[in-house]
N, C-alpha and C positions, 0 to 999 in steps of 0.2 A: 454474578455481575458485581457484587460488592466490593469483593476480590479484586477483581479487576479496576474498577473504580479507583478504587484505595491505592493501588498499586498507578497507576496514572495520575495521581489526585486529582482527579475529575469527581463527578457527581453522577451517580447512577443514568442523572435524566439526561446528561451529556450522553452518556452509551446508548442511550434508548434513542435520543434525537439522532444519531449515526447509523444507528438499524435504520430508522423511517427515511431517512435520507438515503437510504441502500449502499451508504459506502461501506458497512461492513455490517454481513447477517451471516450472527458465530451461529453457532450451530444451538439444540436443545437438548437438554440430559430429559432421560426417559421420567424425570418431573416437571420440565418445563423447564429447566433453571439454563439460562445461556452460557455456550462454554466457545470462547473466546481461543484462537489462535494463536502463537508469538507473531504472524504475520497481520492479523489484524490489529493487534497491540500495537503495533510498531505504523500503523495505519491512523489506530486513535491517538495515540500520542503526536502524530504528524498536524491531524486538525488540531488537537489542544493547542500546540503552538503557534499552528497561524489563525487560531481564534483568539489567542494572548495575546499577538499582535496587530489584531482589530482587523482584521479581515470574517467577513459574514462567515458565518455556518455551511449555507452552502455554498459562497465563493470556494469558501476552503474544499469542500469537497471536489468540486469541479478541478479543483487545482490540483490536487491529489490523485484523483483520475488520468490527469492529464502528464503528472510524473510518472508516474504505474506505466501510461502508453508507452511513454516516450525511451524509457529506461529497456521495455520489452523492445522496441525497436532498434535502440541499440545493440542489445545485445543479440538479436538477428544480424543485424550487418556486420558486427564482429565474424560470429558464425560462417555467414555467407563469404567474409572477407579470405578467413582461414581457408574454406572450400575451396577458394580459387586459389587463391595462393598454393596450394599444397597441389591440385591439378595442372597449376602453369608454373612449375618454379623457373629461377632466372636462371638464364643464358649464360655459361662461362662465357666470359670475354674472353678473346683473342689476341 
């Protein structure tokens, strides 16, 4: 966790208030010590920034959830878009 800390210049207690908040729960080494994802990273460096920018802890979080959704969402309708596309392609004109 220090590590990581260090590497976001965040503060330990920051990482630990984002576990209790459940936006991100890294995993545990077979001592206990949390070991942190590049996708969670990139999760806690997202609240770091909009807690710089004075938005609550957990406004931030909620907000960050709500990217994660939306972003999946897109890129299902992509997906989806290509499947039909590829099943209907267009009509030579005549």
């Amino acid at each position: 966790m220090g590590r990581a800390a260090e590497m976001l210049g965040v503060t330990p207690a920051f990482l630990r208030s984002l576990d209790n908040a459940r936006l991100i729960v890294p995993q545990r080494s077979s001592g206990g010590h949390r070991r942190y994802s590049r996708y969670q990273l990139r999760l806690a460096q997202r609240a770091r920034d909009l807690v710089d920018e004075g938005t609550a802890l957990d406004a931030a979080c909620r907000i960050i959830v709500l990217e994660d959704q939306l972003a999946e969402a897109q890129r299902i309708n992509a997906r989806l878009q290509r499947d039909r596309d590829s099943q209907n392609p267009p009509q030579a004109s005549e």
